[in-house]
C-alpha positions in Angstrom: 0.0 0.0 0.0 1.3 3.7 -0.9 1.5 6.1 1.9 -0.5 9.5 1.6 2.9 11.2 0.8 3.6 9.1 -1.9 -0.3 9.1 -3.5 0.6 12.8 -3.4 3.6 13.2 -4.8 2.2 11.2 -7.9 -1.2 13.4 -7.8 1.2 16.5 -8.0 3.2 15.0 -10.7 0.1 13.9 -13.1 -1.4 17.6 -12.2 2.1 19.3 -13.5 1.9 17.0 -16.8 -2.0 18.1 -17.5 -0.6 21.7 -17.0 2.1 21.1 -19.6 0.6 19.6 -21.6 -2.4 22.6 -21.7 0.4 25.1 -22.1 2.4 23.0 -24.5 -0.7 22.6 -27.3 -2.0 25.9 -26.8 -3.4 27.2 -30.7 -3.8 23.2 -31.2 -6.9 21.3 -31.6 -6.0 18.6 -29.3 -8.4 16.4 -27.0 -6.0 16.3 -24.1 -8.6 13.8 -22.6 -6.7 11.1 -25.3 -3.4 11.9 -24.1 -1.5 9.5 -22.1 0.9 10.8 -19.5 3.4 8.4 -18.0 6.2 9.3 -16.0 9.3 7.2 -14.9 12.5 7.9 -12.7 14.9 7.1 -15.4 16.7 8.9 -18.5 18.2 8.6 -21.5 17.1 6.5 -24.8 16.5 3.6 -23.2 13.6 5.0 -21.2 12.0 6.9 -24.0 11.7 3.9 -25.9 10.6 1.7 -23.0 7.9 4.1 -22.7 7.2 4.8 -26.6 7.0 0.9 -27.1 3.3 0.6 -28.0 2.5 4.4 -28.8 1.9 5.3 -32.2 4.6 8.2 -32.1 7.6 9.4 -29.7 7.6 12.9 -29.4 10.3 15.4 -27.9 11.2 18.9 -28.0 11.3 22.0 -25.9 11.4 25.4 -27.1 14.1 27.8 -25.5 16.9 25.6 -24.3 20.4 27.1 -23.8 23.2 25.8 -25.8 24.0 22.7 -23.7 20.7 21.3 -23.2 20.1 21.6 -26.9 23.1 19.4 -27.9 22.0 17.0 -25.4 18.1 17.3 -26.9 19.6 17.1 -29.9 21.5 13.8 -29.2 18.9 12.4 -27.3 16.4 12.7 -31.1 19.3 11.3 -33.0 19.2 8.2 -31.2 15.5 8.0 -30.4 15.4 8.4 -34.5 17.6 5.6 -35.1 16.4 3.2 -32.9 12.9 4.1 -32.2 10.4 1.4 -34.3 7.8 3.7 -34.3 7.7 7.8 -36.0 
């Protein structure tokens, strides 16, 4: 059983993904109803694609990123592109 703290923490985390997700389509006709958020303490390729396994399409980006975290973004794409099965 979960303590309180930690049905919390996971309440907080799925309200700041709805938020980003609002802010992040905005001029978009999207139903974020059909949007599935899933979140995992991990990084890197090997995550994304344990994640993206059965979605239709992996998507990443951010707008606004300073030079090092747009290499890393960057690199992080490449390889999803590579060895992602899915668009």
């Amino acid at each position: 059983m979960r303590s309180a703290k930690t049905v919390n923490m996971i309440f907080d985390i799925a309200r700041r993904l709805r938020e980003w997700v609002a802010q992040a389509s905005q001029g978009m006709t999207i139903d974020e109803n059909r949007v599935k958020l899933t979140s995992v303490k991990a990084t890197g390729t090997a995550a994304l694609l344990e994640i993206g396994k059965d979605a239709q399409q992996i998507v990443v980006g951010r707008r606004s990123l300073g030079r090092v975290a747009r290499w890393f973004l960057g690199s992080l794409s490449a390889s999803l592109a590579e060895e992602a099965k899915v668009p």
